[in-house]
N, C-alpha and C positions, 0 to 999 in steps of 0.2 A: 504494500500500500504506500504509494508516495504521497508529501508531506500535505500536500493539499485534497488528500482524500480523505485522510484524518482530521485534518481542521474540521472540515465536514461532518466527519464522523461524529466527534466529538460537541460538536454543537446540535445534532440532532437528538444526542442522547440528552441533552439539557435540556431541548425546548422538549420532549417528551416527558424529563421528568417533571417540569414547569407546572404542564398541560395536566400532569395524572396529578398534583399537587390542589391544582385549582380544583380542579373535580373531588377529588377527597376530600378538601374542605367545605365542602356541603353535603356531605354525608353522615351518619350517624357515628359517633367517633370510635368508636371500636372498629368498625369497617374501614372509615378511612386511615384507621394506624394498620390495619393488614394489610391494605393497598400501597400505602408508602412502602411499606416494610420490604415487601416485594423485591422491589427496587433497589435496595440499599439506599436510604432515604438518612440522611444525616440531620438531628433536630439540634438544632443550635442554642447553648443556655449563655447570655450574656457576651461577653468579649474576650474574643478568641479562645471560648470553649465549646465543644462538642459532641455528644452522647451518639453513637448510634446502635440504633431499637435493632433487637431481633426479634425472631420470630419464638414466643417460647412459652409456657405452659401456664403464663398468669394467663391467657381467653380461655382456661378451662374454668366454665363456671361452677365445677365443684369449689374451685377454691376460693371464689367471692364470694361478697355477699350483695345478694340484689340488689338491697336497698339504697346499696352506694353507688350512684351513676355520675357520669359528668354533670349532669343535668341538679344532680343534688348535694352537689359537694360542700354549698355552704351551709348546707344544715345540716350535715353529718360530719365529716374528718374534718372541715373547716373550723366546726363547733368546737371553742375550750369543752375539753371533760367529757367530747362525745365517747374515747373507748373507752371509759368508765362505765357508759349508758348499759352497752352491749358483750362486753366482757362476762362471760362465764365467772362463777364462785372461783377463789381461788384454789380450794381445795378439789372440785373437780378436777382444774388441770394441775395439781399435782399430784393425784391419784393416776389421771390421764400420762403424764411423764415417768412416774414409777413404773405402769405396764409398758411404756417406749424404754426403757431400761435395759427391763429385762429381757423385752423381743429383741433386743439386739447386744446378750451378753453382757451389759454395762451391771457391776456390781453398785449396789447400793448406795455404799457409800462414796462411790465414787458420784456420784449424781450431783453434786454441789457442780462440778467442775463443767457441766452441759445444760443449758439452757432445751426450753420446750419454744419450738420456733414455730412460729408461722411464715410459711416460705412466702403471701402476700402476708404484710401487718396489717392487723385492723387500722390503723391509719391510712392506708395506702386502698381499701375497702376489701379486704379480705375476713375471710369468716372465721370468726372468734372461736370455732368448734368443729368446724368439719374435718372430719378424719384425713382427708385430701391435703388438707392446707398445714397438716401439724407434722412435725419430725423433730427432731432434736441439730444442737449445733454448740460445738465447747463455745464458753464464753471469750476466752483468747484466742489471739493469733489473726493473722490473715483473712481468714475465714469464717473470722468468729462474729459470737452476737454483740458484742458492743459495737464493733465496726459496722456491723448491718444496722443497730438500733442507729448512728451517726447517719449512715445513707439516707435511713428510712423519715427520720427526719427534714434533712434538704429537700430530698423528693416531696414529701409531704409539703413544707414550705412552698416549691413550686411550682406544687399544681394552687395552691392557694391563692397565687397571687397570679394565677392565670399563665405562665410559663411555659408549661410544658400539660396535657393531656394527662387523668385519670390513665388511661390506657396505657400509655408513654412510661409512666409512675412504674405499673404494675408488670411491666414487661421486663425494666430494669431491673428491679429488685427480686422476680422471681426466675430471671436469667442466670446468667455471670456475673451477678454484682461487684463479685470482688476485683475485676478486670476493669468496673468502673470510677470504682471507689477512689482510686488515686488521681482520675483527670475529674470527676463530681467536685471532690472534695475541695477545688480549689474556687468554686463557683458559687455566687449568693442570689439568693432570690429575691430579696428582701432589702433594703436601705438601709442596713444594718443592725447591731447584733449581736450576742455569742452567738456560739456554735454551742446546742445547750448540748450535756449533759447525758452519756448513756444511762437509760434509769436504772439498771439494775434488776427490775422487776423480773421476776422466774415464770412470768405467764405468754412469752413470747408475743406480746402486744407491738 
């Protein structure tokens, strides 16, 4: 291919993805974050940062919860205190994380050391109880739940202040988070701020 068939090339592939952008955005937003997705569709937070969405297991509706739609975000994860509302007793899920234990060899008392996760947070509109949505995750390291509750956080911010799509949110964080965490982490959504605070809490919220 000589150089001026690739200019070409390459400018076709933009005004298509332009074109399938414009159209997704008048679609119902779960739809249009599959459509982008497609494409390798890169969603831009801020200046000169950049997240891109795969394709990956938060649109299984096992793992949300209905109730939280883009449509209703400011009265639910938007809301101060909303996973309070819908949060299961705590004793359930730590009844719930003693049987994830022992299905997977973990001794008891080692249990302090692993968090009960929800692979979407109820912040982010996942469901505070479905068997789909819960697994365990040590609280350090890499991979761990504090670093997920920090993402889970931003992400939440972001859809809040309109930034980035519910869907966008729940794609990340039930992805590869940890591959995001480090270019996220440097990104604010908000006019400023801390960065609060992993809670600590053992109910994977």
């Amino acid at each position: 291919m000589n150089a001026g068939m690739a200019v070409v090339g390459r400018t076709a592939e933009s005004a298509a993805i332009r074109m399938i952008q414009r159209k997704a955005a008048v679609l119902e937003p779960r739809r249009a974050v599959a459509r982008v997705v497609r494409i390798g569709a890169i969603v831009a937070f801020g200046a000169g940062a950049a997240l891109r969405i795969g394709q990956v297991s938060a649109q299984d509706a096992s793992m949300l919860n209905e109730q939280v739609t883009q449509q209703s975000v400011a009265d639910t994860i938007c809301r101060p205190g909303y996973a309070d509302t819908v949060s299961p007793p705590l004793d359930e899920m730590m009844d719930y994380k003693e049987r994830l234990l022992a299905q997977h060899g973990i001794d008891s008392a080692e249990g302090t050391r692993y968090a009960l996760d929800r692979r979407v947070p109820i912040v982010l509109g996942g469901s505070p109880d479905a068997p789909a949505n819960l697994g365990l995750l040590p609280w350090s390291g890499h991979r761990g739940e504090r670093r997920k509750e920090l993402l889970t956080a931003k992400l939440k911010r972001c859809v809040c202040v309109g930034q980035i799509t519910l869907s966008e949110a729940q794609a990340t964080i039930a992805g590869d988070w940890p591959a995001v965490y480090s270019r996220f982490s440097r990104t604010s959504c908000d006019a400023g701020g801390a960065e609060p605070e992993a809670s600590g809490n053992d109910n994977g919220s």
